[in-house]
N, C-alpha and C positions, 0 to 999 in steps of 0.2 A: 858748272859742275859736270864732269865725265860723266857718261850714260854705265849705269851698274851695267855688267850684264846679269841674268838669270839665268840663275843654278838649275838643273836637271836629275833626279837622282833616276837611274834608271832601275833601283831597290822598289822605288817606290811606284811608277807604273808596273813594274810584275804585279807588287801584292794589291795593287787596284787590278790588273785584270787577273790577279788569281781569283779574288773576291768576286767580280761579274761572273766569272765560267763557272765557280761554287754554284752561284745563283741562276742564272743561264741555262748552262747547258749540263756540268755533269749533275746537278742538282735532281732536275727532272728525268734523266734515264736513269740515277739510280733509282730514284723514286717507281719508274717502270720496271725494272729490272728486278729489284723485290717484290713486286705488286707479282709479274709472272711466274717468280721464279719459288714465289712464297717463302721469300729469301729471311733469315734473320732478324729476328723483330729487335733489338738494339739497333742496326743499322738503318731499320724503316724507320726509328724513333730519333735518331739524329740527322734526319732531313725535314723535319717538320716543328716550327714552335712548339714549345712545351705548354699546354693545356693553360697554368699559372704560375708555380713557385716552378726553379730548378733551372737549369740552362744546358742546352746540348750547339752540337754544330751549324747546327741552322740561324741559333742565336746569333751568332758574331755575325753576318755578312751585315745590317743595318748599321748596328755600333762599329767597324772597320770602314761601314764607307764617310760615317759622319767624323771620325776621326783622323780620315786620310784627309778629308775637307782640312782638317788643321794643320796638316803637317806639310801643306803646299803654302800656309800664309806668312811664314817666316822667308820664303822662299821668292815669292811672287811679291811682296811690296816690303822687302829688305832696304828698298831706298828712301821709306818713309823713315826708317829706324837709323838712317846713316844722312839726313842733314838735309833732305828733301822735304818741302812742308804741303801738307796736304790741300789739293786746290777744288775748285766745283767739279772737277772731273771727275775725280776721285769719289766720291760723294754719289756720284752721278751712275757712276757705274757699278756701287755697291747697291744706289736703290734697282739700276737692271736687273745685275744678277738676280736679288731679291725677287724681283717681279715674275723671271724667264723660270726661274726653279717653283716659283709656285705655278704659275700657268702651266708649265710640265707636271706638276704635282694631279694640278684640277685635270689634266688632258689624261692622263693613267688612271687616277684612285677617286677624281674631284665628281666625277659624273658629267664634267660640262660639256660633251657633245649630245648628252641625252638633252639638250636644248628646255630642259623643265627647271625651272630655277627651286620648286618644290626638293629635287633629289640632288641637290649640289653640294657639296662639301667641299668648305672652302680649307680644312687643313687634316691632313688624313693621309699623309703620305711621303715618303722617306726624303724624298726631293724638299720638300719643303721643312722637315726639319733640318737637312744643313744647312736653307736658307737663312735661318733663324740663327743656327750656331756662327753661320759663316760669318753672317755680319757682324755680330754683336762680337766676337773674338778681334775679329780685323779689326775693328773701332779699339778697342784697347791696348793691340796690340800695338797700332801705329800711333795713339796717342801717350800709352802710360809706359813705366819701365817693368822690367820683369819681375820683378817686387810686387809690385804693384798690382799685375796683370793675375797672379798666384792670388794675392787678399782676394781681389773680385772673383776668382774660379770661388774659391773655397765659400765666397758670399753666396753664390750662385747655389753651392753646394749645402749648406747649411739654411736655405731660404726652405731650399722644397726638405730638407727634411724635417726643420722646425713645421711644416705645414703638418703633415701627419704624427707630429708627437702633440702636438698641440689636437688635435683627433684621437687621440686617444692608440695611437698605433697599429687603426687599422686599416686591413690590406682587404677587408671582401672584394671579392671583383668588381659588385656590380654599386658599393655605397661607399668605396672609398674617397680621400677628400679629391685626388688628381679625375678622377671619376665625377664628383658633382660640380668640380669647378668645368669639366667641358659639358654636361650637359646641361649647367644652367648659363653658361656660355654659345654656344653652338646650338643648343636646342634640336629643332626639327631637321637643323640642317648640320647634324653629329654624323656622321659613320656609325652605319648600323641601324637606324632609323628605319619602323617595319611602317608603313601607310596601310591603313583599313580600308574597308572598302565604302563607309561613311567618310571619309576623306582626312578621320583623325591618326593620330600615329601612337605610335610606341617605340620605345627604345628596346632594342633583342637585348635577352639576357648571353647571348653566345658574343657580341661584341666587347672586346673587355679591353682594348687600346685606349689610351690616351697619350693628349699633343698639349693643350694649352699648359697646365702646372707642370708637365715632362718638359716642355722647352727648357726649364733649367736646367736640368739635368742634362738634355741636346748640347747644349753651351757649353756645360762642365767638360762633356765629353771629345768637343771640337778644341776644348782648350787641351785637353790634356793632347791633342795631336798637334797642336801650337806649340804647345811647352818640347816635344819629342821633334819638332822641324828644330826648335833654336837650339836643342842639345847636337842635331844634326850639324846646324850652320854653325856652332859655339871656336872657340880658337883651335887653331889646329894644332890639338896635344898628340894627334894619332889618333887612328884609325880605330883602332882595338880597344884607346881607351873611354872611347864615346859608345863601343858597343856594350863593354861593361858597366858604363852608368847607364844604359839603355834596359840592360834584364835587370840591375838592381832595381831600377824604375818601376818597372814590368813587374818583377816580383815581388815589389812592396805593395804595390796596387792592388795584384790576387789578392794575396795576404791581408791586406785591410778590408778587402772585399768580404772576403770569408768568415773574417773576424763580426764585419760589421753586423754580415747575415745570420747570427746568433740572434740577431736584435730586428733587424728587418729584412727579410727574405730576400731572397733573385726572385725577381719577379720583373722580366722584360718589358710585357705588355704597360706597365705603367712606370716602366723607366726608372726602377727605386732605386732608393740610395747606393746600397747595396753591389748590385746589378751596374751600376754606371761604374766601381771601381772596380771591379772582378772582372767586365767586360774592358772596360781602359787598360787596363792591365794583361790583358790577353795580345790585346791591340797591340801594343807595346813592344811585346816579347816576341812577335810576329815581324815586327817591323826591322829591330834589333837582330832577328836571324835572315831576313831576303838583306840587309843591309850587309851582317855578317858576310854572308855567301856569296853575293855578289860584287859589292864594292868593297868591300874590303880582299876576299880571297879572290875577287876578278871574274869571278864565273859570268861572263856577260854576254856570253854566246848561245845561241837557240832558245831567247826566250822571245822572240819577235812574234810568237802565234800567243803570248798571254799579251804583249801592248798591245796588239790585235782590241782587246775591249778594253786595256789600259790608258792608252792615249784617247780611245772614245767613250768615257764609259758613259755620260749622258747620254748617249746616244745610246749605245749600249741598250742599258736600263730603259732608256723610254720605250726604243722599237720591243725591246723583250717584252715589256709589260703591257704593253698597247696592242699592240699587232699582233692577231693570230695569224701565224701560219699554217694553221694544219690543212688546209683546204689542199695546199699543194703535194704531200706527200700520200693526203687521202685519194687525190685525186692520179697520181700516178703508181701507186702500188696495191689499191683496193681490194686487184687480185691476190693477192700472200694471203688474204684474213681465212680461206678455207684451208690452206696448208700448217701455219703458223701458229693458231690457236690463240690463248694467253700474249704470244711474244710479239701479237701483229701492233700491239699498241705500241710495243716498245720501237720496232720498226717506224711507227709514224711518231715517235716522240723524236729520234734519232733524224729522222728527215724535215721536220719542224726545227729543230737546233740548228741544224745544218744549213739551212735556208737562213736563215741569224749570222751562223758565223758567215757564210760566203757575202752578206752582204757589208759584213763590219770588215771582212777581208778587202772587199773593192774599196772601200772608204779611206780604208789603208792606206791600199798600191795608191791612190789618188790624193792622197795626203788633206785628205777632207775630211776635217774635226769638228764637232759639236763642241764651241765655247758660250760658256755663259758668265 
């Protein structure tokens, strides 16, 4: 059998490193930049999760990275789907990935260098929900046909929200059913987990995430980036006309979203029904226009500073989330804080970013990528 080659869409490392610099880098100086400037309280309120119900800009960058996870697996094992049969390898290197994106997961959000197995959480962090989606889509994708694949998204889809109608429909933050199933799950070792100083714990009322009953909804959502890769891969009718099934897509997804949320609210932190189609559907529409714009009208020129976190974004995301940098630009500008006032933070949020990109910049020039 000829070696396929693998497709590249360069649509789609933009809007992955558009989505890391959202989060990254311009994320945090606007966040300074209002904090100083006592700037606009709508624009400080779409940098930051929304409390519980409602969805602003900050929402998408999770739901876009778990969905871009989908729409590279049409792409990356298209020769399972074309007459390749799947071997121990295979197999092999889905339970890796699985293991390196949670180990990333525990290295950021998991606590495991705090070396106390007391304070470790073992799932609690965005890495490790596309682990989850990754897999469990790639398994279907390469075994069942796309008929097929749709029944199980929609299984997926209708599991978790049969769990809360059958609860009675509700969403309180802190007794909902995706809420008692992680903490009689997880228990001590949940996110959010307060230790007394009798050495008993509590769960904070201010943690209101959940992973374990949201994994379906994680799934749902890597699917629909599955389903949005094979509409990408699908026969070549044209360009244009895979962009227009792409916003019908897109805006049939809000549109059900909205609709749904009559009945069950946006509500991120616990990944509601809702919420997974409003957000899939943004995903969509987003994907549909950097595809528009560039592969189709060609614009493919000066975006090599977004692959910049696009070709890396593990990497990316882990050094962002791991690693402080501010020691270096506190340490070489300490002088401006009498000058500067308010704006010195911004100053050292700007040299903190900055120290990020020049390092994703050499990893670049050096063509040295974080695969998992």
């Amino acid at each position: 059998m000829a070696e396929i080659k693998k497709e590249r869409l360069l649509s789609l490392d933009v809007l992955r490193g558009a989505d890391l610099f959202f989060l990254l880098i311009l994320g945090p100086v606007l966040r300074a930049v209002v904090k100083a400037a006592e700037g606009p309280l709508w624009l400080g309120e779409q940098l930051q999760h929304v409390k519980w119900e409602g969805f602003v800009a900050w929402d998408i960058i999770m739901p876009l990275f778990l969905f871009m996870s989908g729409i590279t697996i049409p792409f990356s094992l298209a020769k399972y789907r074309q007459g390749l049969t799947p071997d121990k390898g295979f197999y092999l290197k889905l339970l890796r990935r699985l293991f390196l994106l949670f180990l990333l997961g525990w290295l950021v959000q998991g606590n495991l260098l705090e070396f106390q197995w007391k304070l470790f959480h073992p799932y609690a962090n965005t890495l490790q929900a596309i682990a989850v989606g990754y897999v469990v889509t790639a398994l279907f994708f390469v075994h069942c046909r796309p008929r097929t694949q749709i029944l199980w998204c929609a299984g997926f889809f209708a599991a978790y929200l049969l769990a809360f109608v059958l609860t009675g429909m509700n969403t309180n933050p802190q007794d909902n059913v995706a809420m008692w199933v992680d903490k009689a799950v997880l228990g001590a070792h949940r996110d959010g987990v307060r230790f007394l100083e009798d050495g008993s714990w509590v769960f904070r009322k201010s943690y209101q995430y959940t992973w374990i009953l949201s994994s379906l909804n994680f799934i749902v959502t890597v699917f629909l980036g599955c389903f949005t890769g094979q509409l990408l891969r699908g026969p070549k009718e044209g360009k244009l006309s895979i962009t227009s099934r792409l916003l019908v897509f897109g805006a049939a997804l809000v549109a059900a979203g909205l609709l749904l949320s009559l009945y069950f609210p946006i509500i991120k932190k616990i990944w509601s029904s809702s919420m997974t189609l409003y957000s899939g559907g943004i995903c969509v529409l987003l994907m549909a226009l950097f595809y528009f714009w560039i592969d189709v009208r060609g614009h493919k020129h000066h975006w090599d500073w977004l692959r910049i976190f696009g070709m890396n974004s593990i990497a990316a995301y882990t050094l962002g989330e791991l690693v402080d940098f501010s020691s270096i630009p506190k340490s070489l500008f300490f002088g401006f804080s009498q000058c500067l006032g308010p704006w010195y933070d911004v100053l050292l949020v700007c040299g903190e970013v900055g120290v990020l990109f020049l390092i994703l910049y050499a990893l670049y020039k050096l063509n040295v990528f974080l695969k998992v």
